[in-house]
C-alpha positions as CSV (number, residue, x, y, z in Angstrom):
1,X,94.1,8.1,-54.0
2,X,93.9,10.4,-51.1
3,X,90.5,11.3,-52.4
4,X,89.6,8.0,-52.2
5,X,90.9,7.3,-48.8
6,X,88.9,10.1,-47.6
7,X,86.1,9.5,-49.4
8,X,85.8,6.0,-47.8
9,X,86.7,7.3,-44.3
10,X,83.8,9.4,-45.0
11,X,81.7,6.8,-45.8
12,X,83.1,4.8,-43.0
13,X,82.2,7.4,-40.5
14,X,78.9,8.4,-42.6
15,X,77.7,4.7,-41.8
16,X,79.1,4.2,-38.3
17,X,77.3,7.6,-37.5
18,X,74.0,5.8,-39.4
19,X,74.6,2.2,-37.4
20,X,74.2,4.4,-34.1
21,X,71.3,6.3,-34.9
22,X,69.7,3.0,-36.2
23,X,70.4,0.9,-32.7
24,X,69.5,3.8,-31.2
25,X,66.2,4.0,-32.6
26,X,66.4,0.0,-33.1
27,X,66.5,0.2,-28.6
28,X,64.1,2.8,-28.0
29,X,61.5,1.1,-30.6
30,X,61.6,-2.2,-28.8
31,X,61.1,-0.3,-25.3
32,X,58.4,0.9,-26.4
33,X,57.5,-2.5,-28.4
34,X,57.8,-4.0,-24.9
35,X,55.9,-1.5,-22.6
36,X,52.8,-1.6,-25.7
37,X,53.0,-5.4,-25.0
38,X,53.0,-5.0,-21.5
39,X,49.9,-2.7,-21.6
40,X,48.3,-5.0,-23.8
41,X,49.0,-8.4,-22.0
42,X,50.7,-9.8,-24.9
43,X,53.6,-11.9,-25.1
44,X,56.2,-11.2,-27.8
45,X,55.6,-15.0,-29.0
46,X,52.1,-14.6,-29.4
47,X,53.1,-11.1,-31.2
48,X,55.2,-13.1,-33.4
49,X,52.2,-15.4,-34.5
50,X,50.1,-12.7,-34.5
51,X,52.8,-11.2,-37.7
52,X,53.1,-14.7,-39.0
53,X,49.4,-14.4,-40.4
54,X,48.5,-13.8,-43.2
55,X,47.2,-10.8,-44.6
56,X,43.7,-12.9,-45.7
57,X,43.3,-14.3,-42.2
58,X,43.8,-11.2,-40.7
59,X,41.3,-8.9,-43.0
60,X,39.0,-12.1,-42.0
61,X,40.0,-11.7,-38.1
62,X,39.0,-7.8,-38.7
63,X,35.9,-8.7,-39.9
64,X,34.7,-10.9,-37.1
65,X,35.9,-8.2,-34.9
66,X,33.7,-5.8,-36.3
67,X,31.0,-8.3,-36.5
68,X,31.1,-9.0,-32.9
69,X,31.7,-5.1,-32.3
70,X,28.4,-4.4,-34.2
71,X,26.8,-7.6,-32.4
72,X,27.9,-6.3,-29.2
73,X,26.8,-2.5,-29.9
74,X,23.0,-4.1,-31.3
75,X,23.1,-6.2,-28.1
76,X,23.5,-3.2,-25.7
77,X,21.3,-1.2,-27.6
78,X,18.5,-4.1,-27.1
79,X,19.6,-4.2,-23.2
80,X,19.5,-0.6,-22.8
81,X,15.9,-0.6,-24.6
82,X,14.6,-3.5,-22.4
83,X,16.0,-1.8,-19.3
84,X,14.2,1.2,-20.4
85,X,11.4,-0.5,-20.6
86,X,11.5,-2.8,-17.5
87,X,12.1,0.6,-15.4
88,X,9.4,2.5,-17.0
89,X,6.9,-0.6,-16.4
90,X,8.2,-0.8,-13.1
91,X,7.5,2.9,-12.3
92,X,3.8,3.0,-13.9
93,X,3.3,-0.3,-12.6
94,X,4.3,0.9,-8.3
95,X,2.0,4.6,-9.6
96,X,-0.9,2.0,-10.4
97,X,-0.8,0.1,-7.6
98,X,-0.5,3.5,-5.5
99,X,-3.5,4.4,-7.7
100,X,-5.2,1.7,-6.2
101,X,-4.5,1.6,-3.0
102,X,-5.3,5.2,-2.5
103,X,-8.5,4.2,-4.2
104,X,-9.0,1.5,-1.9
105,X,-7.8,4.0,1.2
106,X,-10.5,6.0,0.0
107,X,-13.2,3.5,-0.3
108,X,-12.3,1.9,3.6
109,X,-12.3,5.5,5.1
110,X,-15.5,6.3,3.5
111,X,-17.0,2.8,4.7
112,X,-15.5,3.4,8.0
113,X,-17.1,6.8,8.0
114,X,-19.9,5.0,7.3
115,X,-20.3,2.6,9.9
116,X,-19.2,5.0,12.2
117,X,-22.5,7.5,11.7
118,X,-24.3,3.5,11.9
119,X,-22.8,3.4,14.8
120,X,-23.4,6.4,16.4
121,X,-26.9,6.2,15.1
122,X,-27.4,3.0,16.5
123,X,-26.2,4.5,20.0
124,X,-28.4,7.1,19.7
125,X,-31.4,4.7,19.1
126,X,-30.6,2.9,21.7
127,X,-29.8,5.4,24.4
128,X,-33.8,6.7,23.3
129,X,-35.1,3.2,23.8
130,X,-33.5,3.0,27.1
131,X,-35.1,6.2,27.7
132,X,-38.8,5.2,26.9
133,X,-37.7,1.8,28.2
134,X,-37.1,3.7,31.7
135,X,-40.3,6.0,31.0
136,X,-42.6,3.6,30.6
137,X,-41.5,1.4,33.6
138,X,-42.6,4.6,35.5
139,X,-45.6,4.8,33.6
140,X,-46.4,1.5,34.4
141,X,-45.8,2.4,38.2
142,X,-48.1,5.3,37.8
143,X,-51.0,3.4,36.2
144,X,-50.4,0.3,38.2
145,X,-50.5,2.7,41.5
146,X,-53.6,5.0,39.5
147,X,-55.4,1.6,38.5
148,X,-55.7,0.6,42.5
149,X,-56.7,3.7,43.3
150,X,-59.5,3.5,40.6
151,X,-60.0,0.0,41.4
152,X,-60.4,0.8,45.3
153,X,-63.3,4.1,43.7
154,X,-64.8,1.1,41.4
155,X,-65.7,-1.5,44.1
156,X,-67.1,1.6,46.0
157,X,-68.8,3.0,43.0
158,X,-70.2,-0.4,42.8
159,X,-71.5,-0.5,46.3
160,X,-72.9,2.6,46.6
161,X,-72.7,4.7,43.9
162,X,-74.6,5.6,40.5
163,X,-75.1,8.6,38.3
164,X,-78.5,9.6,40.0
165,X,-77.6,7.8,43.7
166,X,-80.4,5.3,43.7
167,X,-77.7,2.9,44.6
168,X,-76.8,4.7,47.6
169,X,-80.5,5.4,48.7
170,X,-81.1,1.5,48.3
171,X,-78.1,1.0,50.7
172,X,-78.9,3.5,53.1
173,X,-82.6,2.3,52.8
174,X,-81.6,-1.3,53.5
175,X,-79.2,0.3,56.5
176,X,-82.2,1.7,57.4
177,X,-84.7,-1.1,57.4
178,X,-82.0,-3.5,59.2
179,X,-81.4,-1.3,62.0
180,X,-85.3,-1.2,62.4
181,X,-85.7,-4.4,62.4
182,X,-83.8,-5.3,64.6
183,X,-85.1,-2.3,66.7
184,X,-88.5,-4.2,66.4
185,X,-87.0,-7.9,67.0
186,X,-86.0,-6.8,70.6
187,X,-89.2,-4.5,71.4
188,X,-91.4,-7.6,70.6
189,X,-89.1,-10.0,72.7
């Protein structure tokens, strides 16, 4: 009977040894139960009908998730493609238009080159027209002053001269005669 007595107390102290450990372990797990929660945002009610599930709505709950999981991945992967492509359009679509305007720069500096040898061209035109404008008004002096001189030679040219100066014997002849006569006119009176 002692045997037995100590084989109980044994088992007695085997157990109470055992019940420790287990509330031991039984406290520590639901710390750590409650900080998971915590972390998660999850209330130990909704935990509790989260367990109370059953195992074919749960493999079906799994399945959505990794529906919506490969949904979502597809999605981004569609995003990140259209992104790609928005930014690349974006970039050859600001090199074009800096294609262009450069072209366009181009094109305006080389007209304004242009218009500026018109220009100048044009200045010099008129600077030489103002010239002969100003060279011919002296001209015009000279002749105007030349043609009264000439004029002033033609009405004598016309009174008394000629290439072989019969015109100015007839003048001097008539000269002549008038004095005479009149010479005469007051001998005979």
């Amino acid at each position: 009977m002692h045997l037995e007595i100590k084989t109980q107390q044994h088992s007695v102290e085997h157990w109470q040894t055992e019940t420790t450990r287990r509330e031991k372990n039984h406290t520590a797990t639901a710390k750590q139960l409650s900080i998971s929660l915590q972390q998660l945002s999850i209330s130990l009610e909704i935990l509790h009908s989260h367990l109370s599930k059953t195992a074919e709505w749960i493999s079906a709950e799994k399945n959505q998730q990794e529906l919506l999981l490969k949904e979502k991945q597809e999605t981004q992967a569609l995003l990140n493609a259209k992104q790609g492509a928005i930014k690349t359009h974006q970039t050859k679509q600001a090199e074009q238009e800096k294609s262009e305007l450069l072209n366009n720069l181009q094109q305006q500096q080389t007209e304004h080159k242009q218009i500026q040898e018109s220009k100048e061209s044009c200045i010099f035109k008129l600077r030489t027209d103002d010239e002969k404008i100003i060279a011919g008004q002296h001209l015009a002096k000279a002749i105007k002053k030349q043609t009264h001189i000439w004029e002033q030679w033609e009405s004598l040219n016309d009174l008394i001269g000629s290439k072989n100066g019969q015109k100015f014997r007839i003048f001097t002849q008539g000269l002549t005669l008038e004095t005479l006569l009149t010479y005469t006119n007051l001998h005979l009176q």
